[in-house]
C-alpha positions as CSV (number, residue, x, y, z in Angstrom):
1,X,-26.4,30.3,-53.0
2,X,-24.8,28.0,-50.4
3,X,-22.1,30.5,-49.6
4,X,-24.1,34.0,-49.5
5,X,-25.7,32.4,-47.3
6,X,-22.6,30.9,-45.2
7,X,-21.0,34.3,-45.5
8,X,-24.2,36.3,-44.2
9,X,-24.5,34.0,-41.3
10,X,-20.6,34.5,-40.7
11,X,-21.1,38.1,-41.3
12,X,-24.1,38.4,-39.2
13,X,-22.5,36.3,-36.1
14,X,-19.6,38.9,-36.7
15,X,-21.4,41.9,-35.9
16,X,-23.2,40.1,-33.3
17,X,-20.7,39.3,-30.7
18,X,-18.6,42.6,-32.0
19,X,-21.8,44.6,-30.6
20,X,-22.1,42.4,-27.7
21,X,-18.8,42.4,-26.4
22,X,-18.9,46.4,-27.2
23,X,-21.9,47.0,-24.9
24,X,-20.8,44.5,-22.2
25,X,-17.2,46.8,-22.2
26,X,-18.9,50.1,-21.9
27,X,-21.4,48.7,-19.1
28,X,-18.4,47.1,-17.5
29,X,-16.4,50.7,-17.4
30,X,-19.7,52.6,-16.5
31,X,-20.2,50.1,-13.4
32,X,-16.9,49.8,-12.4
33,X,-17.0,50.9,-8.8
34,X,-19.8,48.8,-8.0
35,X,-18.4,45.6,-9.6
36,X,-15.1,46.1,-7.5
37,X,-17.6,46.3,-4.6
38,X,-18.7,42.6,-5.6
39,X,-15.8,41.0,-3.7
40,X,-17.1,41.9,-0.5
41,X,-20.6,40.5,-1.5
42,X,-19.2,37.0,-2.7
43,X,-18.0,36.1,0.7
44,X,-21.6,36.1,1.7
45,X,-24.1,33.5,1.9
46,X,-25.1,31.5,-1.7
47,X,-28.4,33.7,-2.4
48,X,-26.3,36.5,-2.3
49,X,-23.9,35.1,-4.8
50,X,-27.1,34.1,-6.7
51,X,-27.9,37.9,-7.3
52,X,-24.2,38.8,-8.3
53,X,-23.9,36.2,-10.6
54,X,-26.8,37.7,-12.4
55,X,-25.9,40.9,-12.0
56,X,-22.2,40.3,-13.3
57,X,-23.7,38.4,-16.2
58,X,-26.2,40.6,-17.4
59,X,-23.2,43.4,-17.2
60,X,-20.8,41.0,-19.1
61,X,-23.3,40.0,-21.6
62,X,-21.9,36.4,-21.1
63,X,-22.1,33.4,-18.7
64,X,-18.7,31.8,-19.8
65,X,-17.3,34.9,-18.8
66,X,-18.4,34.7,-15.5
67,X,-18.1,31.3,-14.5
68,X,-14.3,31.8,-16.1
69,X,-14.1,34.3,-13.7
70,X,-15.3,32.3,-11.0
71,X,-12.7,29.7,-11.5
72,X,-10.3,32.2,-10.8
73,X,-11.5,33.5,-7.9
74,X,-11.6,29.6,-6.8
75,X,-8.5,29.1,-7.7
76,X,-7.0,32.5,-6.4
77,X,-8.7,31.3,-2.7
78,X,-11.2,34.4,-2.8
79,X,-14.5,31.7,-2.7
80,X,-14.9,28.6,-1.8
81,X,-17.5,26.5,-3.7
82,X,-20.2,26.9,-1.9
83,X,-20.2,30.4,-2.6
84,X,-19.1,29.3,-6.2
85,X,-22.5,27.4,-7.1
86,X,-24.7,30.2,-6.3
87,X,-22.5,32.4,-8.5
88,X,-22.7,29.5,-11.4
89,X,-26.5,29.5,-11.4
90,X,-26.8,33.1,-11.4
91,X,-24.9,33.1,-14.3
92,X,-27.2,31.1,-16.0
93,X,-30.1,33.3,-15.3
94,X,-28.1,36.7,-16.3
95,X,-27.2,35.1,-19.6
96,X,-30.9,35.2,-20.8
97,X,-31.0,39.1,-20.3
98,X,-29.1,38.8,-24.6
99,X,-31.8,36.6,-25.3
100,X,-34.2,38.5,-24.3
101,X,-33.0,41.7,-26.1
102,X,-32.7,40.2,-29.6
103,X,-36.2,38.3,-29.6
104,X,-37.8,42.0,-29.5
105,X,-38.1,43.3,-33.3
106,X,-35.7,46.3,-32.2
107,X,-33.7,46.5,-35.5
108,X,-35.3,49.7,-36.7
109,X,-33.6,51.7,-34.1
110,X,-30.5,49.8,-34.6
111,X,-28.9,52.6,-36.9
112,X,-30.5,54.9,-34.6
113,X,-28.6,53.8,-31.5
114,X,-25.1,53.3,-33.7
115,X,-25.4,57.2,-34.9
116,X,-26.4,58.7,-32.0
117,X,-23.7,56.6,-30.2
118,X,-20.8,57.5,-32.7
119,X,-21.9,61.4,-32.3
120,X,-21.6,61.0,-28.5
121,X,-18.6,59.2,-28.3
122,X,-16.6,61.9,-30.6
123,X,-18.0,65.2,-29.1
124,X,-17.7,64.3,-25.6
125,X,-15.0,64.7,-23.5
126,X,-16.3,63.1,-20.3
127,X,-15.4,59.2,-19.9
128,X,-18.3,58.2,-18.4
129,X,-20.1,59.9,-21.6
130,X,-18.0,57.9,-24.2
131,X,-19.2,55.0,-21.8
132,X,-22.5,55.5,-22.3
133,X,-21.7,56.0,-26.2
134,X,-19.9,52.2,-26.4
135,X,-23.0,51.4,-25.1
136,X,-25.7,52.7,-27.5
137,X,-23.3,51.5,-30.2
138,X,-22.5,47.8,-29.4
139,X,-26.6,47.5,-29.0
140,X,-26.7,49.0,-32.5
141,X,-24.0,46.7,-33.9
142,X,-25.6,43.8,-32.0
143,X,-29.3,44.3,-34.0
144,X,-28.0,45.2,-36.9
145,X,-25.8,41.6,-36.8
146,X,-29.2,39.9,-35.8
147,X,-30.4,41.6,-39.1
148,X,-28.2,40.3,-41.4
149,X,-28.4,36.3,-40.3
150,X,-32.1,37.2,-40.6
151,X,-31.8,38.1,-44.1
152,X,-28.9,35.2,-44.5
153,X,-30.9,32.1,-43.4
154,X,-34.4,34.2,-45.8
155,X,-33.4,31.8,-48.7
156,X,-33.5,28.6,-46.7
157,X,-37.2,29.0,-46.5
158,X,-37.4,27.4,-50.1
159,X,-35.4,24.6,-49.1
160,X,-38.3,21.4,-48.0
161,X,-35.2,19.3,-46.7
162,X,-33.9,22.1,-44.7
163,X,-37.3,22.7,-42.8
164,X,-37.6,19.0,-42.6
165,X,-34.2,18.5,-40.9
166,X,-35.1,21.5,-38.3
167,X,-38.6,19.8,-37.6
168,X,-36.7,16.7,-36.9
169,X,-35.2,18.0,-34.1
170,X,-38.0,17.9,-32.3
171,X,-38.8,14.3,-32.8
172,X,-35.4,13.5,-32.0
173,X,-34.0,15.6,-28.5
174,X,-30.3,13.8,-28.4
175,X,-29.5,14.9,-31.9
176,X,-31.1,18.3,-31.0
177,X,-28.7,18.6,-27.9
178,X,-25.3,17.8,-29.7
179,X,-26.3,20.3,-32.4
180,X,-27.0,23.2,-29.6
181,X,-23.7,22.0,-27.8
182,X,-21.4,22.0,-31.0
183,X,-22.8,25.2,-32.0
184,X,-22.5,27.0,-28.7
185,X,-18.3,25.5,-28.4
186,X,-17.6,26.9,-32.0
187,X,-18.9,30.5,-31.2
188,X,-17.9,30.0,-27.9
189,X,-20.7,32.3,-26.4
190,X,-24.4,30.9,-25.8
191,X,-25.7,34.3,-26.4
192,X,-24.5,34.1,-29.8
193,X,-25.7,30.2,-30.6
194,X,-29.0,32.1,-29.4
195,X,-28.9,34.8,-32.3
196,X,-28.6,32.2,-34.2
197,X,-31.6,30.3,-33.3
198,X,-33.6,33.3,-33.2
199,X,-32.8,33.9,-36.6
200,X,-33.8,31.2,-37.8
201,X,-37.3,31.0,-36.0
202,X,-38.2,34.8,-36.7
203,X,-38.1,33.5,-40.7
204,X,-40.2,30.6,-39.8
205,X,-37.5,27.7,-40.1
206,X,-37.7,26.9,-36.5
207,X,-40.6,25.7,-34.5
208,X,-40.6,25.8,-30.8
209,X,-40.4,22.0,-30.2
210,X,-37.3,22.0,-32.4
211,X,-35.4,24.8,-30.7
212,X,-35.8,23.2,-27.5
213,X,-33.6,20.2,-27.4
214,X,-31.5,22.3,-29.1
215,X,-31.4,25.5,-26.7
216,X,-30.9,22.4,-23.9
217,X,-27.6,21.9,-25.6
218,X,-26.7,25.3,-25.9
219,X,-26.5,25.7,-22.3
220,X,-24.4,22.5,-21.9
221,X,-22.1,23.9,-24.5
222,X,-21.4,27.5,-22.7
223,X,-19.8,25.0,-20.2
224,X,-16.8,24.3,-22.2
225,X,-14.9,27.6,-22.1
226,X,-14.5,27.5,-18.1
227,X,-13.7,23.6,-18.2
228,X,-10.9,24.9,-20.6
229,X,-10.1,27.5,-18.5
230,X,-9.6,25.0,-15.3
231,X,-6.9,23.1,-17.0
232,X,-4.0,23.6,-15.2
233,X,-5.9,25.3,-11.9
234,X,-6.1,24.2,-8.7
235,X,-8.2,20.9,-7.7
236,X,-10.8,23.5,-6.3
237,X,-10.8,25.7,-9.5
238,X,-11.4,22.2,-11.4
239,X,-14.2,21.3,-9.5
240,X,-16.3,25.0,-10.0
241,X,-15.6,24.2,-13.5
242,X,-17.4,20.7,-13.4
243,X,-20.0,22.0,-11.2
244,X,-21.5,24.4,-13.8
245,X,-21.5,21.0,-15.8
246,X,-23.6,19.4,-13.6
247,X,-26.1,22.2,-13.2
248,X,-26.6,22.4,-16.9
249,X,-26.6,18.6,-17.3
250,X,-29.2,17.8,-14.6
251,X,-31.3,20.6,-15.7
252,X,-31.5,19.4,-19.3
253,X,-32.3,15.9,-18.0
254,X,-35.2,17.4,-15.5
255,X,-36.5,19.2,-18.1
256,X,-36.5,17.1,-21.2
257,X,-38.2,14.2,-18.9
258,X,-40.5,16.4,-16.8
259,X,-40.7,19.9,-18.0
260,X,-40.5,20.6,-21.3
261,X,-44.3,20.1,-22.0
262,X,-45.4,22.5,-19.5
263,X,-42.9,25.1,-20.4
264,X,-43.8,24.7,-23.9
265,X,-47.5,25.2,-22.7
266,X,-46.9,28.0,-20.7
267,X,-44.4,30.3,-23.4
268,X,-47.2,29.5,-25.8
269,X,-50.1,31.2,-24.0
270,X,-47.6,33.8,-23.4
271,X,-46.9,34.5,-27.0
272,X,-49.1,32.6,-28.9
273,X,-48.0,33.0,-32.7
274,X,-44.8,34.6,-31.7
275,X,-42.2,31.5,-31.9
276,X,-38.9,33.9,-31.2
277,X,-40.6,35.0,-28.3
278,X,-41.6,31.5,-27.2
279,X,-38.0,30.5,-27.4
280,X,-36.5,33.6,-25.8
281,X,-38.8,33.2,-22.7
282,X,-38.2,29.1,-22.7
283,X,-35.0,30.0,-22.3
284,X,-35.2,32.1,-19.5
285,X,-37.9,30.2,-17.9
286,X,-35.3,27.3,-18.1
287,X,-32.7,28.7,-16.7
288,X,-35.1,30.6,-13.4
289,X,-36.5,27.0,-13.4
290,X,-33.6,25.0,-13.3
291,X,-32.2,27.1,-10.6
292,X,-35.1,27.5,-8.3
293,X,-34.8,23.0,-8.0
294,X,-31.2,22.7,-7.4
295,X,-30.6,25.7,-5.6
296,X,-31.6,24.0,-2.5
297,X,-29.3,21.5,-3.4
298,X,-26.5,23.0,-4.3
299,X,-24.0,21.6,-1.9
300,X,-25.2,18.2,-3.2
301,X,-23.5,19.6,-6.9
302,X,-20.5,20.5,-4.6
303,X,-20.1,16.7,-3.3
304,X,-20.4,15.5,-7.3
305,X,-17.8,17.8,-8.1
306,X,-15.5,17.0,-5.5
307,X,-16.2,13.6,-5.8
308,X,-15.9,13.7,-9.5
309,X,-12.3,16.2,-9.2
310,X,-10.6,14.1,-5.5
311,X,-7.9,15.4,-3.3
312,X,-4.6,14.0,-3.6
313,X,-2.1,14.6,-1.0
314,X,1.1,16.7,-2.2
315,X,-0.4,17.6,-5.4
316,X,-1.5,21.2,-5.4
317,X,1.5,23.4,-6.4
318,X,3.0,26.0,-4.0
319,X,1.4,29.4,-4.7
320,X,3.2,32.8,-3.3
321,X,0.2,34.6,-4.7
322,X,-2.9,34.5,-3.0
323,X,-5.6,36.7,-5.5
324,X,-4.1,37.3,-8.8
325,X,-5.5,34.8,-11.2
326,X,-5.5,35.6,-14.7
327,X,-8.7,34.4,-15.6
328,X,-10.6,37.1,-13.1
329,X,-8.9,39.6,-16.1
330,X,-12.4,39.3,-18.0
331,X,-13.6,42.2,-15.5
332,X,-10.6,44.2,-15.7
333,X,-12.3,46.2,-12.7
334,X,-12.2,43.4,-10.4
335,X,-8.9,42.3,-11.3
336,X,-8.0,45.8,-10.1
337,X,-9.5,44.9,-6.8
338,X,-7.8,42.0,-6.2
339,X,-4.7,43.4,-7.4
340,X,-5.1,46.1,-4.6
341,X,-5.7,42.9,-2.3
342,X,-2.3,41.4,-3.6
343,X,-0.4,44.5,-2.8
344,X,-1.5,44.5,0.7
345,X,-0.9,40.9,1.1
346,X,2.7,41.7,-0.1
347,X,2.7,44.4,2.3
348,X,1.9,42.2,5.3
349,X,4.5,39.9,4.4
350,X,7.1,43.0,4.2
351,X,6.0,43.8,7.6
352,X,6.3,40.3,9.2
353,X,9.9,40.0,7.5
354,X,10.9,43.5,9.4
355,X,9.3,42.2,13.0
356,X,11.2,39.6,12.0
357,X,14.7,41.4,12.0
358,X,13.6,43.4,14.9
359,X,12.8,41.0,17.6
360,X,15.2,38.5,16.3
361,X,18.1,41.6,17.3
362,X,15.9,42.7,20.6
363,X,15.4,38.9,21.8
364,X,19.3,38.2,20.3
365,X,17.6,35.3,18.4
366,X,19.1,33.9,15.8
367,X,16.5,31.8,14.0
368,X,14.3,34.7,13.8
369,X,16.7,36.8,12.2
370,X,16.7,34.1,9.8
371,X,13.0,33.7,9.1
372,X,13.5,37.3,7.6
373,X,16.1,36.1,4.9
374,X,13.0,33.6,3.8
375,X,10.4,35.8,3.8
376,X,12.2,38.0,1.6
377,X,12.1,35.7,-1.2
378,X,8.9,35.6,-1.2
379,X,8.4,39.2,-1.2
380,X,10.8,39.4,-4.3
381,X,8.6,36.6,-5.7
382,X,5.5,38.6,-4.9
383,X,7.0,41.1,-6.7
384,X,7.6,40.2,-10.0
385,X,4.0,38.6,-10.1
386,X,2.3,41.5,-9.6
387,X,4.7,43.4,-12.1
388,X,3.4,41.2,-14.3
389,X,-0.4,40.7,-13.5
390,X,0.2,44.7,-13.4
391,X,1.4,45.4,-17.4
392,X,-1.3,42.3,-18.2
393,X,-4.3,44.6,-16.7
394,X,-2.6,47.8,-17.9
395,X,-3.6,46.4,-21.3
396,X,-7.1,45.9,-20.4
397,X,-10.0,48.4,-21.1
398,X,-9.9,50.1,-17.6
399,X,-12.8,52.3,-16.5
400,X,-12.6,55.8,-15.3
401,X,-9.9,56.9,-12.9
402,X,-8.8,53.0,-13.0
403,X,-5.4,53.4,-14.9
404,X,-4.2,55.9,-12.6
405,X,-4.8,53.4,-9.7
406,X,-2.5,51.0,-11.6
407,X,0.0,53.8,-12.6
408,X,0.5,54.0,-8.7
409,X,0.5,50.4,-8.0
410,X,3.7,49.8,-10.1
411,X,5.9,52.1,-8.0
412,X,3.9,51.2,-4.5
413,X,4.8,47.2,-4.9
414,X,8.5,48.8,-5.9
415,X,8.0,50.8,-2.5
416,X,7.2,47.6,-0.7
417,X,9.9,45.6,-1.8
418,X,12.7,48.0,-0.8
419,X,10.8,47.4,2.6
420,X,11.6,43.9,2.5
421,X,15.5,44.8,1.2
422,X,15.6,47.3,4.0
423,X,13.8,44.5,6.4
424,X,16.6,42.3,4.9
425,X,19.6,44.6,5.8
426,X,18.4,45.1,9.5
427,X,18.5,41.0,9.8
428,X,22.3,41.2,8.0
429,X,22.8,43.9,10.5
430,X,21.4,41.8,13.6
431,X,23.5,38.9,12.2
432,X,26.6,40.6,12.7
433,X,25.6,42.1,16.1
434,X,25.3,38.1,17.6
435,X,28.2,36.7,15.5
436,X,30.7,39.7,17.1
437,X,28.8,39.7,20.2
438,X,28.4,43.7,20.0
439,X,26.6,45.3,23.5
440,X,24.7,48.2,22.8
441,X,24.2,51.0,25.3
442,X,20.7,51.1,27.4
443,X,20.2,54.4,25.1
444,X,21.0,52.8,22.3
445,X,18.8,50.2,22.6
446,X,15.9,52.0,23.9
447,X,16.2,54.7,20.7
448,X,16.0,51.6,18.4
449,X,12.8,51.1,20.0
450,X,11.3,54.0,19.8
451,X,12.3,54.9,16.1
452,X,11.0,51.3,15.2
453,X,8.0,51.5,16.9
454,X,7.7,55.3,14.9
455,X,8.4,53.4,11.6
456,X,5.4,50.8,11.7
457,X,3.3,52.9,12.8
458,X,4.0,55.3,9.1
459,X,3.9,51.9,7.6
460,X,1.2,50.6,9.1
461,X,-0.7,53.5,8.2
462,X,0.0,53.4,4.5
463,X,-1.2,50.0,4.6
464,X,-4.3,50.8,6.4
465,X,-4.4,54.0,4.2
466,X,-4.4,51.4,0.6
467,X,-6.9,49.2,1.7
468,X,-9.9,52.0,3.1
469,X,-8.4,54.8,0.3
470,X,-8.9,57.1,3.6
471,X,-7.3,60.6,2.8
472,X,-6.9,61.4,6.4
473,X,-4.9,58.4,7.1
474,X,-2.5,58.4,4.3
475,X,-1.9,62.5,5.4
476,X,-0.9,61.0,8.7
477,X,1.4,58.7,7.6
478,X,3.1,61.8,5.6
479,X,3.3,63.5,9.0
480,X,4.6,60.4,10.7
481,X,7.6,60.0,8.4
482,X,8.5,63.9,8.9
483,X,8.8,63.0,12.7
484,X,10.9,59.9,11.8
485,X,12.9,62.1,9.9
486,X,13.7,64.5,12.9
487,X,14.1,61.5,15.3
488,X,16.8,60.4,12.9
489,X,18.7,63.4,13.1
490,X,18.5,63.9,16.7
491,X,19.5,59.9,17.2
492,X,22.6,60.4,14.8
493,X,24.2,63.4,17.0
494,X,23.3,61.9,20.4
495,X,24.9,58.6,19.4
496,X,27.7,60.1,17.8
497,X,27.9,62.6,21.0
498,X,28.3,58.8,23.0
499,X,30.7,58.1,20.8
500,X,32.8,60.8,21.4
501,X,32.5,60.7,25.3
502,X,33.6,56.7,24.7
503,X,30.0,55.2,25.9
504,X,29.4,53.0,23.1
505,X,31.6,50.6,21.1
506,X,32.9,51.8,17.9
507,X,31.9,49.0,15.8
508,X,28.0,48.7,17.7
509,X,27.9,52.2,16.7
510,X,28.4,51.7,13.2
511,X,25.7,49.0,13.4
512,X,23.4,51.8,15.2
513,X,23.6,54.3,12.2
514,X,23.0,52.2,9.9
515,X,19.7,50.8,11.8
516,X,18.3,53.9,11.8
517,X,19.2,55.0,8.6
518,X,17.5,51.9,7.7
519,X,14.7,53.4,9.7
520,X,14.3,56.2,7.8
521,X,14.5,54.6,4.6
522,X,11.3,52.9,5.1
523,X,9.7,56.0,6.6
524,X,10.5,57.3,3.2
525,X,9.0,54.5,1.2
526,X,5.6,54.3,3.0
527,X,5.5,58.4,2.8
528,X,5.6,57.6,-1.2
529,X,2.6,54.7,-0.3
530,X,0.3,57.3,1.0
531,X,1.5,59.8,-1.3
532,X,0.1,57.3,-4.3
533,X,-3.2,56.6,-2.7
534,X,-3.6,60.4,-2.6
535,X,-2.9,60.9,-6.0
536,X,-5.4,58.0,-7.1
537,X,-8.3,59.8,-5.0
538,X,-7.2,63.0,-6.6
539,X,-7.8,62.1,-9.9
540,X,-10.9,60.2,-9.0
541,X,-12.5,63.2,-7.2
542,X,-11.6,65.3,-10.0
């Protein structure tokens, strides 16, 4: 008897978080572009990050998830904890939307939803049809799991000592707690600790004031996976860990001193009778509650934390990176985003190195040309992180369009780094022109100019053409590196005409050629930049 029923539970909680992952993938894919668009709504004010946190959370069908996902963006230096908290307690309001579902007797239509999902998803062509499909059938799989504990926990119903230690509960809130908490940090999802609890009260086995307590510790528990996930983060990322402790751990204080009587009161005239109900709504009520109180403190949670999690000078790690965190990989359409972000960071430090080389041969500096060989490591060391954060995403469920976009961004970061070699050959170059004390022609000089001036502008463009995905711009930068392309050939005979006619020193020409050559070659590689961002709108459009 004991094990049917272990294994039906087991079983049950299977199919549960199977279906709920399953539906929180396909809504993921199906609101991909609008979840990349959430970057530009964190860096707003606190209600704002309020509403995305909910939003993200509903779509994710988990809280841990999110707040994860918030320590990374905290630790990648996309939000700063103010912005943080609001996302936290947002979270915590969006996590009840699971709750919510399963209390509704929906497991008729369960089969329903599975069939009619599987038919979809192997007729249809169409990606954002198969979306739909994972949809229909992780809500299926989801009810159906809910089902089965049902029927698993039936027998326990003839078990006195088993209904007595539930009611106990309820007389006894600390015990309650730790039961919620170590039941939410085995499954590791309070959604799922939820099923279970639902289970149990639809077969009578759990009264209200016994679930309580327990559904208190259930939303202390979902705060393990991110304090997990902040081991070995920055002091910041730490700290948006602990405060989504402290929000959870207050709340559960206010409530079980001040609030749980009138709740109860109030989910009861609701439902009255209907004790899955009752729970379901105490646990959103809870949560809505809990965050209307602090909200208003919420930079008071931010002191505790940093308070709790203190600076120490010298002890945050260097970081080359400045988005990529792997923990933001939970929505692999955001990671996308801030993998885009990374690129162009990369490409601005590609840039610098070659103004770098430039002005350090214009302004016959040495120490400039120098700064170039530096920031060339870190574009190397850029690099190989996104290569890497690139085949990690490339393994993740991407939405429509989305692999395509990473396709591209393997050979644009390749494109950007032979900017930075090409960067670091005009430095060697200017290097050799102050160590010989080479004199270039007025010409000369003023055709380095102009070509270089040519050159950003392409790669300027292809830049500016990755981060607004405008058509028209990255077509422009293909018409800019046709002209470079022309000025190349026309700067190659006239200085080889001067060199002829004995205007220009042998060796300084040499050193000419090769700087526009150089030139050229980065042309070239921000003409394959825009050429990738056209492709990536191309399959998108079609």
């Amino acid at each position: 008897m004991f094990f049917s029923i272990l294994f039906g539970i087991l079983g049950g909680l299977g199919l549960f978080l199977y279906g709920m992952n399953l539906m929180g993938s396909g809504l993921q894919k199906a609101a991909g572009d609008r979840l990349k668009r959430i970057i530009e709504l964190l860096t707003s004010n606190r209600f704002t990050g309020t509403l995305v946190g909910m939003f993200v959370t509903a779509i994710i069908q988990s809280s841990s998830a999110t707040t994860v996902m918030v320590v990374g963006f905290v630790n990648a230096g996309i939000m700063n904890l103010g912005q943080a908290v609001g996302v936290i307690m947002g979270a915590n309001i969006g996590t009840t939307v699971t709750a919510q579902l399963v209390s509704f007797k929906l497991t008729d239509i369960a089969p329903v939803a599975v069939g009619v999902g599987m038919i979809i998803y192997l007729f249809s062509s169409k990606e954002k049809t198969k979306q739909v499909a994972e949809i229909l059938i992780g809500f299926g799989i989801l009810f159906i799991g809910m089902d089965f504990m049902k029927d698993a926990v039936k027998p326990l119903r003839e078990f006195e000592g088993f209904r007595t230690a539930l009611v106990n509960f309820g007389k006894n809130p600390v015990l309650g707690i730790l039961i919620g908490f170590g039941l939410t940090v085995i499954v590791q999802s309070s959604s799922a600790s939820m099923g279970i609890l639902l289970a149990l009260a639809s077969e009578g086995l759990m009264p209200l004031s016994s679930a309580l307590p327990i559904l208190y510790g259930e939303n202390i528990g979902t705060c393990v996976t991110a304090l997990l996930s902040s081991i070995g983060a920055s002091k910041n990322a730490k700290r948006a860990a602990i405060m989504h402790l402290c929000f959870n751990i207050i709340g559960t204080l206010l409530f079980i001193v001040l609030l749980t009587k009138p709740i109860a009161h109030i989910v009861t005239q609701l439902d009255p009778g209907n004790v899955t109900r009752q729970i379901a709504n105490t646990h959103t009520l809870f949560n809505i509650t809990n965050v209307i109180i602090q909200f208003p403190f919420a930079m008071f949670l931010v002191k505790i934390a940093t308070t709790l999690v203190p600076e120490k000078e010298g002890e945050e790690k260097f970081k080359v990176t400045k988005y990529l965190d792997p923990r933001i990989m939970e929505t692999p359409s955001i990671a996308l985003a801030n993998t885009v972000r990374e690129c162009l960071h990369m490409g601005n430090v590609a840039k610098s190195s070659l103004e770098n080389a430039i002005n350090g041969f214009i302004n016959r500096d040495v120490e400039e040309i120098k700064e170039t060989f530096k920031i060339e490591k870190d574009v190397n060391e850029l690099e190989k992180s996104i290569m890497d954060y690139l085949v990690k995403l490339s393994n993740k469920e991407l939405g429509e369009g989305n692999r395509e976009i990473v396709d591209g961004l393997f050979s644009t970061i390749n494109d950007i780094e032979r900017v930075g070699d090409h960067a670091d050959n005009l430095a060697e170059l200017a290097l050799d022109v102050l160590d010989k004390n080479l004199v270039f022609s007025n010409e000369a000089i003023n055709d380095i100019r102009v070509m270089y001036k040519k050159t950003m502008e392409a790669y300027e463009g292809a830049l500016e053409a990755m981060k607004t995905g405008d058509k028209d711009v990255a077509l422009n930068v293909i018409r800019i590196e046709e002209q470079v392309d022309v000025m190349e050939r026309s700067y190659r005979m006239n200085h080889i005409y001067r060199l002829n006619k004995g205007l220009c020193n042998t060796e300084a020409g040499i050193i000419f050629l090769d700087m526009i050559s150089n030139f050229e070659r980065i042309a070239d590689h921000a003409s394959n930049i825009a050429r990738a961002v056209i492709d990536s709108l191309t399959v998108k459009s079609a």
